[in-house]
C-alpha distance (Angstrom), angle and dihedral (degrees) to the residues before:
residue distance angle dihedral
X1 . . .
X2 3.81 . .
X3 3.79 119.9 .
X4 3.45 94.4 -159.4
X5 3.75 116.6 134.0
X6 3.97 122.7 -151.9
X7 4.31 102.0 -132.0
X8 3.65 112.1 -130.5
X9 3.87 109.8 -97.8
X10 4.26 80.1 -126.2
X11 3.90 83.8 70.7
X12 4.50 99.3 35.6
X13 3.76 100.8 48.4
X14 3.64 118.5 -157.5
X15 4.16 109.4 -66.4
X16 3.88 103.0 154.7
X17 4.16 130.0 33.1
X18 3.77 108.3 -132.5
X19 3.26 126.1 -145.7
X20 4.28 136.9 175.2
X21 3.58 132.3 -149.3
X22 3.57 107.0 -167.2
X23 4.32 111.9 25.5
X24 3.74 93.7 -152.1
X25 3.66 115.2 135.7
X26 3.66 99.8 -72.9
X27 3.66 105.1 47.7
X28 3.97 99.0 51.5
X29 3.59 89.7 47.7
X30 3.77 92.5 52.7
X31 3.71 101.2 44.6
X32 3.82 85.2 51.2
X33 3.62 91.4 51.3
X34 3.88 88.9 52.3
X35 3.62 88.0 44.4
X36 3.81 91.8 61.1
X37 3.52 85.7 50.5
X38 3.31 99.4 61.8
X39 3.52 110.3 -92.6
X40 3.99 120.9 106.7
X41 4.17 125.8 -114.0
X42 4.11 105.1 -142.9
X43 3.77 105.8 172.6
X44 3.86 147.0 6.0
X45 3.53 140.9 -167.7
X46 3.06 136.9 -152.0
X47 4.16 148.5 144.8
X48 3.69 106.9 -163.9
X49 4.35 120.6 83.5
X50 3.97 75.9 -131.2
X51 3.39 99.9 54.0
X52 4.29 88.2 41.1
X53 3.89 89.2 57.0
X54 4.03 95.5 42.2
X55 3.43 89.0 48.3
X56 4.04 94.1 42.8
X57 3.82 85.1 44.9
X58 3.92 98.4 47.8
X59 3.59 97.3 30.1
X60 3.89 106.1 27.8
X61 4.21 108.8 -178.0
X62 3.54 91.9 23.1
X63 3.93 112.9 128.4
X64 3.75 119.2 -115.6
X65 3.87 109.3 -141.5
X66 3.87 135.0 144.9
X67 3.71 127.7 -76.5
X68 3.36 102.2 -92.4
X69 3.46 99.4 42.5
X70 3.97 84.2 53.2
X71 3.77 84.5 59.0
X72 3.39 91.9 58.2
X73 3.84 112.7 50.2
X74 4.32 83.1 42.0
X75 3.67 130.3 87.7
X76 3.51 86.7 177.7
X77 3.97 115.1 42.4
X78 3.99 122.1 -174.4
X79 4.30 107.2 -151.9
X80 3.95 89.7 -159.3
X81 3.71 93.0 165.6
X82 4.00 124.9 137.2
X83 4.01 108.6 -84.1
X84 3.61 97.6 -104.6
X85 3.57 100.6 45.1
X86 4.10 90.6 48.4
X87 4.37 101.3 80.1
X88 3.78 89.8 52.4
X89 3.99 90.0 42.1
X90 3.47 95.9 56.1
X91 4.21 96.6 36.7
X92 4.00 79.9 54.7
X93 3.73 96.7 52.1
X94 3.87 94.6 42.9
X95 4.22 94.0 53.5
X96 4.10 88.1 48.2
X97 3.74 82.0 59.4
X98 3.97 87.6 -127.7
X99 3.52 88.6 134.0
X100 3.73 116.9 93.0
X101 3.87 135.6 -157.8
X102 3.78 115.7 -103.1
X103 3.63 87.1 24.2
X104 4.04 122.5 139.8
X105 3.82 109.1 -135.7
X106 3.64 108.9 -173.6
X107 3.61 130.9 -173.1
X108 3.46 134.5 -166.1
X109 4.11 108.6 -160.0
X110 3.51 115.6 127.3
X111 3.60 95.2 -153.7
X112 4.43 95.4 58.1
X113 3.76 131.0 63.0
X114 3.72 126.0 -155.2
X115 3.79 97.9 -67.9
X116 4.45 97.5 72.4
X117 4.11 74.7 71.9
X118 3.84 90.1 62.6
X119 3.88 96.5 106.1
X120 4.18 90.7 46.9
X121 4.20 82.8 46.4
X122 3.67 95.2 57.8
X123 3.47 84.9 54.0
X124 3.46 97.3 52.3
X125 3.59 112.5 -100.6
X126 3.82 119.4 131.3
X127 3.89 107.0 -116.6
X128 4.25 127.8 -138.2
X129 3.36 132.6 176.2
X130 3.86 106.9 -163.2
X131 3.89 112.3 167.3
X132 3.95 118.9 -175.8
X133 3.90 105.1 -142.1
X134 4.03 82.3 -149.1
X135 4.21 121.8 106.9
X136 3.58 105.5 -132.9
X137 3.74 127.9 -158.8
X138 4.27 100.6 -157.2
X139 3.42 96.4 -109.4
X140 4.26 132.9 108.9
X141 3.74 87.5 -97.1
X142 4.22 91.5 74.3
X143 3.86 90.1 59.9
X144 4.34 88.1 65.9
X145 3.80 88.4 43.5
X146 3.45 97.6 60.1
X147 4.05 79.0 72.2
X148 3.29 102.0 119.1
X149 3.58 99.5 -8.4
X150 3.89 118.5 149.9
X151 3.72 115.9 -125.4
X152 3.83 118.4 -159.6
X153 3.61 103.5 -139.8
X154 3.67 135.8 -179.8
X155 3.63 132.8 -173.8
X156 4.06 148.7 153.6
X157 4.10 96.2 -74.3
X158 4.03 82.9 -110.2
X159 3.47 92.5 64.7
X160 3.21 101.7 38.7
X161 4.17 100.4 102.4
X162 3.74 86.8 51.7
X163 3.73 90.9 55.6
X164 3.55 93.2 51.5
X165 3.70 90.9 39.2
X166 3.76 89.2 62.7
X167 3.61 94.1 49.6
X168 3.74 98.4 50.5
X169 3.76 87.0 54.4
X170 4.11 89.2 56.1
X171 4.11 81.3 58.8
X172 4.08 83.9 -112.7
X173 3.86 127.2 125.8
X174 3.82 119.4 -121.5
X175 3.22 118.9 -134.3
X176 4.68 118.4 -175.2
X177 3.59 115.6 -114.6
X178 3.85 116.5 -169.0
X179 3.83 107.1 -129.3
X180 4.09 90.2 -126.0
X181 4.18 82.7 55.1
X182 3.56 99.9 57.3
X183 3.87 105.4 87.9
X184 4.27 85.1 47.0
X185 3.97 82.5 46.6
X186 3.69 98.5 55.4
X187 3.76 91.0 39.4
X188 3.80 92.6 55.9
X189 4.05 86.6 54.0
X190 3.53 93.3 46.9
X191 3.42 93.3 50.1
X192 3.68 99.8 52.5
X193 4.20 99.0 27.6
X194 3.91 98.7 32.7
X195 3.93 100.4 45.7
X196 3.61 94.8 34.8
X197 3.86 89.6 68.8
X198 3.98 92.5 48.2
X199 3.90 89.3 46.8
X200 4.00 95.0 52.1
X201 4.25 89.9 39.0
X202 4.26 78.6 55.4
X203 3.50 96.7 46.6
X204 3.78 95.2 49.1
X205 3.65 97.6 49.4
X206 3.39 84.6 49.9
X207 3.57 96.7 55.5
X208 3.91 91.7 50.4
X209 3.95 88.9 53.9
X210 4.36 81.2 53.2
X211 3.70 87.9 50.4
X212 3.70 104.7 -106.1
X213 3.78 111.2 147.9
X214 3.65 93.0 -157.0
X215 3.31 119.8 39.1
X216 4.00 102.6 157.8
X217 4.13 82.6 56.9
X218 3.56 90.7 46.1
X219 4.04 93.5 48.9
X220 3.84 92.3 33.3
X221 3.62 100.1 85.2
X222 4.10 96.7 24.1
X223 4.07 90.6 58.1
X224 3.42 90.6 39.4
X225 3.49 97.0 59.5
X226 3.50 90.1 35.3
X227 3.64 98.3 61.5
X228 3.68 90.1 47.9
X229 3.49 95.1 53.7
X230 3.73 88.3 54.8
X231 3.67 99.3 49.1
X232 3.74 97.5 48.1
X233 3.83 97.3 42.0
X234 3.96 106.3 12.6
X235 3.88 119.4 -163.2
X236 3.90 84.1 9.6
X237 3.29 92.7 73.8
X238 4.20 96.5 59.1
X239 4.47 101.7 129.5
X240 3.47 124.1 163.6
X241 3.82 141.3 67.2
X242 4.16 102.2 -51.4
X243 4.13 86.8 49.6
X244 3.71 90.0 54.5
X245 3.43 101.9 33.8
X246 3.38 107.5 -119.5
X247 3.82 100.6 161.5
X248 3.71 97.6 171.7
X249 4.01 88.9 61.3
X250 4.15 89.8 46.6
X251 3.96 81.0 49.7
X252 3.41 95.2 46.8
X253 4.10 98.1 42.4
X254 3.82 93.0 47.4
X255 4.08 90.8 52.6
X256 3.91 86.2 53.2
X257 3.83 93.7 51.9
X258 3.92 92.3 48.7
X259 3.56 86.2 49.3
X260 4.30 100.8 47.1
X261 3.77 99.0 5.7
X262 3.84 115.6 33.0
X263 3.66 92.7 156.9
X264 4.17 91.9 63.8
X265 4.12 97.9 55.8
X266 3.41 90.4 89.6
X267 3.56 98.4 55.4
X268 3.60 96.7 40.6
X269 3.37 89.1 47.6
X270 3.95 95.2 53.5
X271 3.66 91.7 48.2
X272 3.58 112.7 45.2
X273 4.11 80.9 44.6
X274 4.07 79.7 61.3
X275 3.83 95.7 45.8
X276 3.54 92.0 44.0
X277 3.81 90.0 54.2
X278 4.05 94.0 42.3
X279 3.96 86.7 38.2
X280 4.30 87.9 60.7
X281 3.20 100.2 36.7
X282 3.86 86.8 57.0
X283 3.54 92.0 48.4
X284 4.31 92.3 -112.3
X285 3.34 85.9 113.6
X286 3.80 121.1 64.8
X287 3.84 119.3 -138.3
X288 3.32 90.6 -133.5
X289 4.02 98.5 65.5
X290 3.51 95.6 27.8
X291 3.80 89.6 87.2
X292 3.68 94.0 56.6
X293 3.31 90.0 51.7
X294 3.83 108.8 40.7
X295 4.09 82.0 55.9
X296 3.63 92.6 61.4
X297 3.62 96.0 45.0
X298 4.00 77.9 42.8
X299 3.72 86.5 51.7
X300 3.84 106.0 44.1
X301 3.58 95.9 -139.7
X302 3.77 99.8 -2.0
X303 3.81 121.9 120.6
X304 3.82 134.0 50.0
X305 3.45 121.3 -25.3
X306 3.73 114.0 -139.1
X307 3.97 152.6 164.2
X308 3.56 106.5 -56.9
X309 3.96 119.0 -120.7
X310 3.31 134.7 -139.4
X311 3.61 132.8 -96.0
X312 4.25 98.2 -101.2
């Protein structure tokens, strides 16, 4: 758990105007987090009724206006647009001239470095690519998660303290992304954050179609635990029936999907093929009952059927 500690804005006086193009839920949050750092959110834009009322929540008396006038009461200016919309954002900003020299232009896409700034750097602004590894929901509860949050950030070297400057002040933890490692970056988030929440929405549903009443109680501890394991020991921690082998349960639990949940195989499928492959190359799995098994993943619902086991 971080220690950091937030100064009161009574003791970091104003140095930097703030302002956020794009009030999704990451930029309000962050420009509030700056604010209770000391530094002081001007303007905001945004199209949406939601983004209106997160900003109006997050950011109460702070003017709404378009981008470009955003750009120009900020010295600081967060681009917290969706990934695919940001290159032609920023090119579009830069040819109004609404970009100004000495300016920081930060963005927060996990998917870009530095260099998706290059239009808004030829025209002087200082660019930042600060991404909070942190899913936020656009409510006041994201600004005390970014506690201790890591940020993948990547800059020009010369910039570099500044970038991690700002991040300290948001209470998160920088950690230095190469601009070539960015795409792999944001995958490797994606992968674990992103499909994690469609794999726990499966399992519940599936759960209520077994009869459990409550599944988030059930899975509560269990993931908990889980994901703990996995963080402190990694492929060590690997349990259940595709570590061991048991290729009579795997039989068993993909018969039961096809039959209830046809639209889950696949995934199943896909994964316990992965665990199967990290589980034997760990040594988990023995050689001996990995053939079994890798022919009824082989098989889709091939192979023995058997008692199912539990979950450890």
């Amino acid at each position: 758990m971080s220690t950091f500690q937030q100064p009161e804005p009574k003791d970091r006086p104003a140095r930097l105007t703030v302002g956020v193009v794009g009030a999704g839920r990451v930029g309000p949050a962050l420009a509030a987090s700056l604010k209770l750092a000391g530094h002081r959110p001007v303007a905001v834009s945004g199209v949406s009724d939601a983004s209106r009322r997160r900003a109006a929540e997050l950011l109460p008396d702070v003017p709404l206006m378009p981008p470009a006038d955003v750009l120009r009461h900020a010295d600081l200016v967060l681009l917290t647009v969706p990934d695919d919309a940001l290159p032609g954002l920023v090119e579009g900003l830069a040819d109004t001239g609404s970009v100004r020299p000495g300016q920081l232009l930060v963005h927060t896409s996990g998917r870009y470095g530095a260099k998706v700034l290059d239009p808004a750097l030829r025209a002087g602004a200082l660019p930042l690519a600060l991404h909070p590894a942190m899913t936020f929901t656009g409510t006041a509860v994201d600004v005390q998660r970014l506690a201790g949050c890591s940020f993948g950030v990547t800059a020009p070297e010369e910039l570099r303290l500044a970038a991690e400057a700002l991040v300290i002040e948001m209470g998160g933890e920088p950690e230095w992304i190469a601009e070539a490692n960015r795409p792999l970056y944001h995958a490797a988030l994606a992968l674990g954050a992103n499909h994690l929440v469609t794999l726990v929405a499966q399992s519940m549903e599936l759960l209520r179609t077994a009869g459990v009443t409550a599944p988030d109680r059930m899975l509560g501890p269990l993931l908990g635990a889980a994901l703990d394991n996995a963080l402190r020991s990694g492929d060590a921690a690997l349990t259940g029936p595709v570590a061991r082998g048991d290729a009579g349960t795997v039989a068993a639990h993909i018969a039961e999907l096809r039959a209830h949940a046809p639209a889950t195989v696949a995934g199943y499928l896909a994964m316990a093929r992965a665990t199967a492959d990290r589980a034997l190359a760990h040594g988990l799995l023995k050689p001996e009952l990995a053939e079994d098994l890798l022919g009824v993943l082989a098989n889709g619902a091939g192979g023995t059927t058997g008692t199912e086991g539990n979950a450890g």
